[in-house]
C-alpha positions as CSV (number, residue, x, y, z in Angstrom):
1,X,246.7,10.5,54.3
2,X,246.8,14.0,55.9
3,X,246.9,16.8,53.1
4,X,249.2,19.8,53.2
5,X,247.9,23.4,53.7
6,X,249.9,25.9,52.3
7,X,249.9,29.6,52.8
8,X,251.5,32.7,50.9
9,X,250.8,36.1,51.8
10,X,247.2,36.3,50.7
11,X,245.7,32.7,50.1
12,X,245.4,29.8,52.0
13,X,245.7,27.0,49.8
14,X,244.4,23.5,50.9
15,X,242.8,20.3,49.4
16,X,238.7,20.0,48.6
17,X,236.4,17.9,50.9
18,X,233.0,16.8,50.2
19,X,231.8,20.3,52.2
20,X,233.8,22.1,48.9
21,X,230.6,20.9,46.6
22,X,228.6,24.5,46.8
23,X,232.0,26.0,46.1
24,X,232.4,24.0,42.3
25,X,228.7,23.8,42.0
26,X,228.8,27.8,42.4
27,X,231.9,28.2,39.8
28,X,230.3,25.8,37.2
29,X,227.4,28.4,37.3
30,X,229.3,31.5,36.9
31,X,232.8,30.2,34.6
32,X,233.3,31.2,31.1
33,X,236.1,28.8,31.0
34,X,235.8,26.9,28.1
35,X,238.3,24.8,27.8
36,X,239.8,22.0,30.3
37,X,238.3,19.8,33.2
38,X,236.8,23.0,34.9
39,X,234.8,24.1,32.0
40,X,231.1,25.1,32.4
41,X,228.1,23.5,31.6
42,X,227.8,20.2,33.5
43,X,225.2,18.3,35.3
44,X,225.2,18.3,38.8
45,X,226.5,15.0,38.6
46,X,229.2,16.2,36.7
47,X,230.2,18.4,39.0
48,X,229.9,16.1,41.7
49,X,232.2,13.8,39.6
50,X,234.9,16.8,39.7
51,X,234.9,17.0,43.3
52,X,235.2,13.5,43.8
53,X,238.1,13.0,40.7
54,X,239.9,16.1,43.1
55,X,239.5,14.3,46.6
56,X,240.6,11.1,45.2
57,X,243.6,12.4,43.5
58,X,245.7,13.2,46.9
59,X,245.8,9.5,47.3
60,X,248.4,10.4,45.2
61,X,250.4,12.6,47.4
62,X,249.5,15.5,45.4
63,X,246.4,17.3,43.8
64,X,244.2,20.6,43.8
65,X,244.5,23.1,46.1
66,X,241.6,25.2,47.1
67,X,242.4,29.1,47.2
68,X,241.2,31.1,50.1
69,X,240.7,34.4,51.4
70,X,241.3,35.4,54.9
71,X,237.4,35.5,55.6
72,X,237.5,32.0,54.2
73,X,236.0,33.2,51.0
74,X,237.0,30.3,48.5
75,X,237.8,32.2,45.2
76,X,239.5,29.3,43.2
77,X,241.6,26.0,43.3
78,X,245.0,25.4,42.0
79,X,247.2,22.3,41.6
80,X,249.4,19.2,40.4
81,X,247.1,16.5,38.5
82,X,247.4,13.8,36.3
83,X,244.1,14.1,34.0
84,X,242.9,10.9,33.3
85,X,245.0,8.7,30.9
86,X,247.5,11.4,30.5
87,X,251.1,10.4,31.5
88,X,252.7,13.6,32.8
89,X,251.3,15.6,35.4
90,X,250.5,19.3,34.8
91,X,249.9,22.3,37.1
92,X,246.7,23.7,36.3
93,X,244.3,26.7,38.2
94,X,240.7,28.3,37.9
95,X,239.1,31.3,39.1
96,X,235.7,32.6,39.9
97,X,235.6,35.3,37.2
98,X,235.7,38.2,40.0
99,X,238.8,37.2,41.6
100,X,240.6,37.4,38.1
101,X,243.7,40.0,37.2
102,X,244.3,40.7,40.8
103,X,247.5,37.8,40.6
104,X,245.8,35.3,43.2
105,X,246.9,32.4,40.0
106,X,250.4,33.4,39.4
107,X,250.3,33.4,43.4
108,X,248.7,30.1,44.3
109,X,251.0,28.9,41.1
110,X,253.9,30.0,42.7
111,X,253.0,28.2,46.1
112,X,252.2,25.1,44.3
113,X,255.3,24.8,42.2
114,X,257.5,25.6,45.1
115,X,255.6,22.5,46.8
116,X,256.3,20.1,44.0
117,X,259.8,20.8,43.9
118,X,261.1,21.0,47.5
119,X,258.2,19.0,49.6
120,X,257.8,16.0,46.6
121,X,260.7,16.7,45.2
122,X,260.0,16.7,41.4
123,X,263.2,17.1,38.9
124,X,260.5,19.4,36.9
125,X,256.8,20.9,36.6
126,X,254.9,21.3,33.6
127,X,251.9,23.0,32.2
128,X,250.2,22.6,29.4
129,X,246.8,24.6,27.4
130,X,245.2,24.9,24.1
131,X,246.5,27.7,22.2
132,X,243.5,29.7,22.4
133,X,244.2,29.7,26.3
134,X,245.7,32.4,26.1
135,X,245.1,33.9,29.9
136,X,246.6,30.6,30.8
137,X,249.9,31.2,28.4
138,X,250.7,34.8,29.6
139,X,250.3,32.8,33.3
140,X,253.1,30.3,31.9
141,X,255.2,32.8,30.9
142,X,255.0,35.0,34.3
143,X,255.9,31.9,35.8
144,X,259.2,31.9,33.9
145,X,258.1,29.3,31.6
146,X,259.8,27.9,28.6
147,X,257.7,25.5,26.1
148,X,260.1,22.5,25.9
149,X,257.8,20.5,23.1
150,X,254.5,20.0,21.7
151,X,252.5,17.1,22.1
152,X,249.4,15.7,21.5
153,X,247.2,14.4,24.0
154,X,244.6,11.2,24.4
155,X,241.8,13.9,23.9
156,X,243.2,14.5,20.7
157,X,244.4,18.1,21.1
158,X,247.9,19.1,20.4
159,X,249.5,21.5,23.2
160,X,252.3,23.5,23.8
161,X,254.1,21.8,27.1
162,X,256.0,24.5,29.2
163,X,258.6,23.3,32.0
164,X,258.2,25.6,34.8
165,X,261.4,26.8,36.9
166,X,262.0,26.4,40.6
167,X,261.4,29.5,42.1
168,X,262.5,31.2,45.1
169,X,259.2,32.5,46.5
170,X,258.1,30.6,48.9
171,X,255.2,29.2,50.6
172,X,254.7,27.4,54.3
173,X,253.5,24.3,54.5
């Protein structure tokens, strides 16, 4: 299956190959994200395992985009998964710590929502965090989401779901 590159005005976003390890091996090192699949702290092994879990999803037809620079410089990943026995999909993002509060997330986000509703054409895209996310709500809410319920999840962990809207930005695929 041939994956989609997208591009907005700064990023191109595409899917992780096995060349991509160095790149998740080098944000593992340097995240203080605590919370979610790219939190800090794993094995190599673990973050091989990451790598692999974000290949494999685009059998799906969708997954996690890598976000890069024009010098190629990848700076963070951003994307539609379903995490492992969840059953909704959710738009989630990460950062390398430097590239933060210059609007690369809410403009990858932007790009990938636009992708889910007019190249797969999804009725709706969610998101979802942990309350004490709360870079990642004040991301929702740019985004021009609305929390539509709370649920809990197989982890355990109750979460505020927000639908985000189709927006008019768009990216090229």
């Amino acid at each position: 299956m041939k994956t989609p590159t997208l591009t907005t005005k700064r990023l191109t976003l595409r899917a992780p190959t096995q060349d991509d390890l160095s790149t998740y091996t080098a944000f593992n090192a340097v995240s203080d994200t605590t919370v979610g699949a790219y939190r800090r702290d794993k094995s190599p092994d673990q973050v091989q395992q990451e790598l692999d879990r974000d290949i494999h999803h685009w059998t799906k037809g969708f997954g996690m985009f890598l976000l890069g620079l024009p010098d190629g410089e990848i700076i963070g990943g951003a994307g539609l998964i379903i995490p492992r026995g969840w059953d909704t999909h959710e738009l989630t993002w990460w950062l390398m710590p430097a590239s933060r509060r210059f609007g690369y997330a809410t403009e990858a986000s932007l790009a990938v929502i636009t992708f889910a509703y007019d190249t797969l054409n999804w009725r709706h895209v969610e998101t979802m965090m942990r309350d004490e996310n709360l870079p990642a709500r004040q991301l929702a809410i740019r985004l021009g989401g609305q929390i539509i319920r709370r649920q809990t999840f197989p982890d355990g962990i109750a979460r505020d779901v927000f639908a985000l809207p189709r927006v008019t930005a768009k990216a090229t695929v």
